[in-house]
N, C-alpha and C positions, 0 to 999 in steps of 0.2 A: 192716190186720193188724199185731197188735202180734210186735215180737221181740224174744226173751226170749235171758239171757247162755248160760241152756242149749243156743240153738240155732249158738253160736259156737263151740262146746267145740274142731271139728276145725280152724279157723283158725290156730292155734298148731304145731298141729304140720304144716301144709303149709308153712308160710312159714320153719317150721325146717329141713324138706324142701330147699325150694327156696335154702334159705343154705347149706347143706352140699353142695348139687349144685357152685351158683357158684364156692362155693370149692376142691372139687376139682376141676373144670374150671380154677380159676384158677392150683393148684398144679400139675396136670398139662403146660400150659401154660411157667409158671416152669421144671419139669424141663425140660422138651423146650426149651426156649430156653436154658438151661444147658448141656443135651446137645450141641443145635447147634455153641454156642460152643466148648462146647471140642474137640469135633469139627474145627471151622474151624482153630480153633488150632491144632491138633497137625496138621492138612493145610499148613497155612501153616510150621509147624517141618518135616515133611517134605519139602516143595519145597525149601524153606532149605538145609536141609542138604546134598538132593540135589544142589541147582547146587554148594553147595562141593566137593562129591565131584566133580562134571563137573570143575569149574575145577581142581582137583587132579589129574585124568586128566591135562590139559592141561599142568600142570608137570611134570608127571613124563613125558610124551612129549616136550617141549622142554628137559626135562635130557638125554634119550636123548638126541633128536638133536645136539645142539650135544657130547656126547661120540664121535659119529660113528658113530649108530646111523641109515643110510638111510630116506628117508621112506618107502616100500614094505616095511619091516621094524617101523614105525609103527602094531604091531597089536597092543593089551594088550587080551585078555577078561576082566571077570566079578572083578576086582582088588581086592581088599577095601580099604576105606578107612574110618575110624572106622566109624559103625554101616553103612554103605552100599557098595558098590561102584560100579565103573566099568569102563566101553569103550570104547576108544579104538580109530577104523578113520581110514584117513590116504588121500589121493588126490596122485599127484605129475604134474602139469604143466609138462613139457618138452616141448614141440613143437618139430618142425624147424623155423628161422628162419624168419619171413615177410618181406618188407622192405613197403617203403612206395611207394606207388601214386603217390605227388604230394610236392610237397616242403611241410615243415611250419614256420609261427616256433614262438617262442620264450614264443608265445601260444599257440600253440591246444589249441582243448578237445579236439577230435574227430581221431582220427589213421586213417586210411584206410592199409590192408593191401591184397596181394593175397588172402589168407586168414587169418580164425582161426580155422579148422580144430584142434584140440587144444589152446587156451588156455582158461584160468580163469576161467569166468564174471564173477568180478571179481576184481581181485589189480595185482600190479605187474609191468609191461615195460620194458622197456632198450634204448634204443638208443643205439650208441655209446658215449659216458660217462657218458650221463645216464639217471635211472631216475625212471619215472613210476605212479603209481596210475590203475586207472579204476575206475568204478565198475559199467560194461558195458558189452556189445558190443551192436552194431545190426548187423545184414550183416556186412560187411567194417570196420568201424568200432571202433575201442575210443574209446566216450562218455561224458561227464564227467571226462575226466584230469585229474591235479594233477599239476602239470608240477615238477620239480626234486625228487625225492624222494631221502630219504635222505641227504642234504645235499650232492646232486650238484646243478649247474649247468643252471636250461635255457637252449636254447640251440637254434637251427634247423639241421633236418636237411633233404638231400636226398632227392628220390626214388630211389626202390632200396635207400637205406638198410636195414643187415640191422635187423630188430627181432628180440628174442630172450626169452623166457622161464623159470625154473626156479622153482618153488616149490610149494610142499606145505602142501598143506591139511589140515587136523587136526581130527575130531569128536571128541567125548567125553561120553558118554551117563553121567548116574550118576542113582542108584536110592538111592532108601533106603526100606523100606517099599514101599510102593503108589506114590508119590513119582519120577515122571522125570522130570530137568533136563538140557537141553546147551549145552556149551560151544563153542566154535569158537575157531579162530588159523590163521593164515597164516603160513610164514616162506619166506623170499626166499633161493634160492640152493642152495644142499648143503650137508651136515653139515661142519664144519672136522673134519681128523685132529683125533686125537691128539695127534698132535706138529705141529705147525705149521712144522717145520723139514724140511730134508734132512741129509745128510750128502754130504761128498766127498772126491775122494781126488787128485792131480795129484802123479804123482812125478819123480822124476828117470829121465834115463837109468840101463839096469841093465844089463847084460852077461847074456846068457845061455848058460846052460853045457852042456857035456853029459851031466847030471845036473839032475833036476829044481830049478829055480829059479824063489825066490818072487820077483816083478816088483809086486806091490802087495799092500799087506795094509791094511786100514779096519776098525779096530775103533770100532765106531757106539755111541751113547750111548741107539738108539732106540726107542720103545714096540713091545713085544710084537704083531703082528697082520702085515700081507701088505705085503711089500717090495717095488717095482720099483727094477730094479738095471739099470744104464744103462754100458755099460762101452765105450772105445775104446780098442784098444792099437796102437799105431804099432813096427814093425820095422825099424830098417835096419842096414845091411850097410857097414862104412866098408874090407872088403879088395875088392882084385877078383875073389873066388872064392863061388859062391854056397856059401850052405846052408841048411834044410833048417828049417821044424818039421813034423814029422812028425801026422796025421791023429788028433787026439784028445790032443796032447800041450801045445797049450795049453787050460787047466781053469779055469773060473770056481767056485770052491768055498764051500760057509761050512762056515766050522773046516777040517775035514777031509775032508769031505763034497764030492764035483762034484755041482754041479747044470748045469755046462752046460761041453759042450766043444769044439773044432772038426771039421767033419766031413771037410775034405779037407785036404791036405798044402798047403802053404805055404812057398813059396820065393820065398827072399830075396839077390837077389841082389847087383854093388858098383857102384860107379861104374868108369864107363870112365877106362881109364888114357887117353884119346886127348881127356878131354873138351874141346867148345869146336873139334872138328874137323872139318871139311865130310863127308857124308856117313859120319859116325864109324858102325860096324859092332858097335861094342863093347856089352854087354849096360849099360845105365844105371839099370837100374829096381832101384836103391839101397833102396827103401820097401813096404811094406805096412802096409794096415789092417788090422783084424777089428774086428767090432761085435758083442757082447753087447747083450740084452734077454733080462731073466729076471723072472718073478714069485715070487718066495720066498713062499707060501703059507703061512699058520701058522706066522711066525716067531716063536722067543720073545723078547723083550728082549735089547737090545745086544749081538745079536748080530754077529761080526766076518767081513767076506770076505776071498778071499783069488785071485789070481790068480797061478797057475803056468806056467812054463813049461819046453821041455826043447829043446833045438838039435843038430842032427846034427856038428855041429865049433863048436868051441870057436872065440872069442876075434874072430868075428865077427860077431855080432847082439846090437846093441842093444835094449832094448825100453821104451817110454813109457808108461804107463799114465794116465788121465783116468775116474775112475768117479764117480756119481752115485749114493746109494740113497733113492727117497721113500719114506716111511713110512705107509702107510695111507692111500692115492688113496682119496677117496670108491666111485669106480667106475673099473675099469681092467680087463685082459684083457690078457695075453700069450701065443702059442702055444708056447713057451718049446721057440724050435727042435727043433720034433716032425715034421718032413721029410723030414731026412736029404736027399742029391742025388737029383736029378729030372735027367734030361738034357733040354735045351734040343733044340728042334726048329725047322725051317726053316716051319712053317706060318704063312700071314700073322698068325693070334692068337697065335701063342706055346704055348709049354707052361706048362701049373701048375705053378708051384714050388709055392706053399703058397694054399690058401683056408680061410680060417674064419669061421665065426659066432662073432660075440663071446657074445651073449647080455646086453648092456649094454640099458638101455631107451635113446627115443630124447633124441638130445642131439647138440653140439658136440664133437663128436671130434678130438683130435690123433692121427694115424695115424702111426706108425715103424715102418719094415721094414727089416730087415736079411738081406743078402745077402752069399753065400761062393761064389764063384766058383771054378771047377779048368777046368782046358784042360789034356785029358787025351789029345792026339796032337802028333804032331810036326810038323804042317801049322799055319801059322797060321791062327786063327779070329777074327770078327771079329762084336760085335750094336753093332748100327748105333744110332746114336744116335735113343731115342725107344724101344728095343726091349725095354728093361729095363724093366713099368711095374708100377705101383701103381694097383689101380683098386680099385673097389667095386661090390660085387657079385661074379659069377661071373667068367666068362674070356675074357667079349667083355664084362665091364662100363665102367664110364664110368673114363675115367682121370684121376688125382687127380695123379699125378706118373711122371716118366720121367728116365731119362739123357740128359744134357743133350748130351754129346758120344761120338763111337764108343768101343767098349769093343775097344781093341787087345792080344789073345791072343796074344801072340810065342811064335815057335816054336824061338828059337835057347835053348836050354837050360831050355825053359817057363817061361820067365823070369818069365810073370806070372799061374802057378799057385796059385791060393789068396786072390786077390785080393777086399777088402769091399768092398761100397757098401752106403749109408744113405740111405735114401728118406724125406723125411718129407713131411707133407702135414697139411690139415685138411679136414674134413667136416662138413656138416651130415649126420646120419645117422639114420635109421629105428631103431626096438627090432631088437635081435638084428642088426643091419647087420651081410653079410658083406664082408671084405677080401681082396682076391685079388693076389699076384703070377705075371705071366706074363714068359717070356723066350723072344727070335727069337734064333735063332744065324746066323750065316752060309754054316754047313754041317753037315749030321747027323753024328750020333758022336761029338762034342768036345769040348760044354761040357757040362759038371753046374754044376748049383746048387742051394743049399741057404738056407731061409729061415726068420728069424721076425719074427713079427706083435708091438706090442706098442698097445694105442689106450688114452690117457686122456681120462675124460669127467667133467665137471664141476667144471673147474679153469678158471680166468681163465686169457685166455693172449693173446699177440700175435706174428702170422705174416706172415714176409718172403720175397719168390723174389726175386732180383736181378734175374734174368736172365742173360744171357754178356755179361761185363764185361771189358773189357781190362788187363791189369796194367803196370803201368811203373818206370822205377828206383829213382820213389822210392816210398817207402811211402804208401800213402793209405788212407780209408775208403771203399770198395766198395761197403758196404749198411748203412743205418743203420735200425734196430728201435727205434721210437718205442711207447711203451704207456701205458696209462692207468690201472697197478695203484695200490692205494693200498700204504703201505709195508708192509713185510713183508720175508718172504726168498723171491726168484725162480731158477730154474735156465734157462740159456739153453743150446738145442742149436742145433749148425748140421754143415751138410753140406756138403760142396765135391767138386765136381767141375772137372778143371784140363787144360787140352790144350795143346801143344805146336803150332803150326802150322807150326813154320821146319825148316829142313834139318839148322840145327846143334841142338847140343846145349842146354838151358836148365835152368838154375836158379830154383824160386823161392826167395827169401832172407827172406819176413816172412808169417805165415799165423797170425791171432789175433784171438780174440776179447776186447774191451775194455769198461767203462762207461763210458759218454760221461761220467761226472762227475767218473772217477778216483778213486786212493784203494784200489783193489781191484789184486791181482796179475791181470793180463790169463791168457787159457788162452792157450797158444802151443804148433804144433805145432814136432814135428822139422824143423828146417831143416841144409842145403839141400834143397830138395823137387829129387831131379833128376829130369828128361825129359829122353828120347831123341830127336834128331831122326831125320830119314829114315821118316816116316809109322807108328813100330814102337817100343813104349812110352812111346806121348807123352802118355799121359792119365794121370792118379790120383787116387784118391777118397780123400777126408779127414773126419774130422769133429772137432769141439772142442767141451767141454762147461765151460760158466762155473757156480759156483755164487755167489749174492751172499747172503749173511744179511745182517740188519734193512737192507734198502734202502731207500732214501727215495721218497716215491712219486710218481710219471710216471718213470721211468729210463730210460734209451734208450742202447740196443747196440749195437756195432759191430764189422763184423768189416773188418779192417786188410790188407791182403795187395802183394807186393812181391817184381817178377821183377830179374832180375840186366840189365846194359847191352841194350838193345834197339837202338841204334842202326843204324837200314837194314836193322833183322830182323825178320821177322813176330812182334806179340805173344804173349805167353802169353793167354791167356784163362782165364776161369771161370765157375761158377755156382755161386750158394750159395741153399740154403735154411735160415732161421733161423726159430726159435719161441722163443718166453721164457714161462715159467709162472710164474703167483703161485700160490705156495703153502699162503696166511693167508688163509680165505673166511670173509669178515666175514655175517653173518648179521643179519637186522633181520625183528622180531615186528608182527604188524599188532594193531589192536584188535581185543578180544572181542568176539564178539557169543553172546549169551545170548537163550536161549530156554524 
């Protein structure tokens, strides 16, 4: 069968057909592969930019903090940032100390706890001076550690060793578009104030009159925000005739303003004309404390205090003043003597002077309490030594600290009416940890007292108890406060308590606190410190406050003390409790991690 060109006619236009299919198939294809592309592309510009926005959350929560914005206040929503926003939510990791199960070198990877119960998945721990990474926990175990971090020293610790944590973890979610990226950061420790400094105040003797007189005035240089104000003022009496501050008439003030006054009367009365006599009768108890603890809340800038006073006669009481103010504690709580007197009871727990919830999260607590004592009959009373305590918790809680010798209440002119002690102590403590002072009296009806609470958290710090040390003629150091700050500027408190145990009358002649490295004015209190012999004002409580700007760093404290002839006489005794605070918390950033 022949074929013919007519029978091909439709050839031409199928195979034109089928080239015009191919090729819109091929162009449709081209689009869609273009589409993709730049699809991808501009997903790929989205992420991009999204993490920048995360990692910008991240700067801008680590500018906060490091100007002393709290990690748990480490919470920015929805924050516009070029084309995208961010969200920053923050976790703070301070757990009560754990210590260490076994003793560890100087090598090891794996470090055994009794628990890590509320540490950081991964992060950095400290024990003693040195600070270590890991990378996590097994059990009881922090495993993979890099031992020496931060360019501290490793070094082998013992079992029991506290180990200790603070740091705050940081997310930062940013968005741009469809587009979510996050960032992460770690940082070790609390936010530094503001001011990295204190301020203080250490005057002279002042004469108080009987007309209000200013006895210390501190005009501060310091940032705008929440003051703790640390104040001790020392009384004595150089006639033999007592007198009198009257119940509210010494005033802690700023400007003008009382923020905090005394709540019972305070008498001050002289040395015995007879001193240095066998079984002397005559009233000795020459001195008084009072102890201030205030939190100035929402202060504004350099603002100045002022302590007044007012005396029932003239031309006998002295007054010393020694104040402290810090500037914007990370975390701190005062009850800012909201009490008033409680009377003291004969029950084996005591009475509440004062209990409060801080409401602080949990951490390493310095604890100070201050007490004002009245002996408010004509019978002498007596809280035995150990009766005055400082605990945690309620009013059968665990005792943190106590009076180290009896509290003798004279009844010949209430000689030792109005009388301070300062309790300090430290804790490891729970969120919200309350602090309780209770007080034993020796007989109902007597004594009142009156208290306030002040606890800082989150400052470096190093805590001394002596114990009851003997004093002698010549001057010595007593207790020496060894630390492991890096340089900076530290404030050191101490507390003393001082007894009498001989018949006759004693003097102590040197009570101060010093830097072991010198160079700095020592605190030194009012001397002579007299005690009474004959079992009847033989005690007295004291305290001294050091402040050291740019100090070099490891410094080590001590306080100095020194009674008059003791020969063939029962010693004076003492006990001190010291703490030293670094001020300057140096902060260090981990790597990002990006996701």
């Amino acid at each position: 069968m022949r074929c013919t060109i007519k029978d091909q006619h439709g050839v031409s236009l199928i195979a034109a057909v089928f080239i015009i299919v191919i090729l819109a198939f091929m162009g449709m294809m081209f689009i869609s592969m273009v589409t993709t592309s730049s699809v991808t592309a501009t997903n790929d510009l989205l992420s991009a930019q999204a993490l920048d926005v995360a990692e910008g959350g991240i700067e801008f929560a680590l500018y906060q903090f490091k100007s002393g914005t709290v990690c748990t206040a480490l919470a920015n929503s929805n924050v516009f940032l070029g084309r995208g926003s961010f969200t920053v939510t923050s976790t703070l990791y301070s757990p009560a100390a754990t210590v260490l199960t076994a003793n560890i070198t100087a090598t090891s990877a794996t470090i055994p706890v009794i628990s890590t119960a509320g540490y950081a998945p991964q992060g950095r721990i400290t024990i003693e001076s040195e600070a270590m990474w890991y990378g996590g926990i097994s059990g009881n175990n922090f495993v993979n550690v890099q031992r020496g971090a931060g360019g501290t020293t490793a070094a082998t610790h013992a079992v029991s060793s506290s180990v200790s944590q603070s740091q705050c973890n940081i997310l930062s979610a940013g968005n741009v578009g469809t587009a979510q990226r996050t960032a992460a950061a770690s940082v070790q420790g609390t936010p530094p104030s503001p001011s990295s400094s204190a301020t203080s105040f250490d005057g002279p003797l002042t004469l108080v009159s009987t007309a209000t007189t200013s006895i210390a005035s501190l005009a501060t240089t310091l940032a705008a925000g929440n003051n703790l104000i640390i104040a001790i003022v020392t009384f004595q009496n150089v006639t033999n005739t007592a007198a009198d501050i009257n119940a509210g008439n010494l005033q802690l003030r700023y400007d003008t303003t009382v923020l905090d006054s005394t709540k019972s009367l305070i008498r001050v009365t002289g040395p015995s004309t007879n001193a240095g006599t066998l079984y002397d009768t005559d009233n000795i108890f020459a001195q008084k404390t009072h102890f201030f603890l205030y939190r100035h809340t929402g202060a504004p800038a350099s603002p100045t205090y002022n302590l007044v006073a007012q005396a029932t006669a003239s031309n006998r009481i002295y007054a010393k003043v020694k104040m402290v103010v810090l500037n914007n504690v990370p975390y701190s709580y005062s009850s800012n003597d909201s009490d008033g007197n409680i009377q003291l009871t004969t029950n084996a727990s005591g009475a509440v002077l004062a209990s409060h919830a801080t409401g602080l999260p949990a951490g390493n607590n310095i604890v100070l309490a201050a007490v004002q004592l009245d002996q408010t009959t004509t019978n002498s009373r007596t809280i035995d030594a150990g009766d005055l305590i400082l605990r945690k918790g309620g009013g059968t809680g665990t005792s943190l600290n106590y009076n180290a010798f009896d509290i003798d209440l004279e009844s010949r002119d209430n000689a030792k009416r109005g009388t301070g002690y300062l309790l300090i102590a430290t804790d490891s403590g729970a969120a919200n940890q309350t602090y309780t002072v209770t007080g034993r009296a020796s007989r109902m009806n007597s004594i009142n007292g009156s208290v306030s609470i002040m606890v800082l958290q989150g400052l470096s710090f190093s805590y001394l108890s002596t114990g009851t040390v003997d004093l002698s003629a010549t001057a010595a150091t007593l207790g020496s406060l060894s630390t492991t700050f890096d340089a900076g500027n530290n404030v050191v408190i101490s507390a003393t308590q001082t007894m009498n145990y001989d018949w006759y009358n004693r003097n102590v002649l040197t009570d101060r606190l010093v830097y072991g490295g010198g160079g700095i004015t020592p605190s030194s209190n009012v001397v002579p410190i007299y005690l009474q012999g004959s079992i009847t004002n033989d005690d007295y409580a004291s305290g001294l406050l050091l402040y050291h700007s740019n100090a070099p760093a490891n410094p080590t404290y001590n306080w100095q003390s020194q009674s008059d002839s003791a020969a063939g006489l029962e010693p004076i005794r003492a006990d001190t409790d010291m703490v030293a605070v670094h001020l300057s918390n140096n902060s260090s950033i981990s790597i990002f991690s990006r996701q």
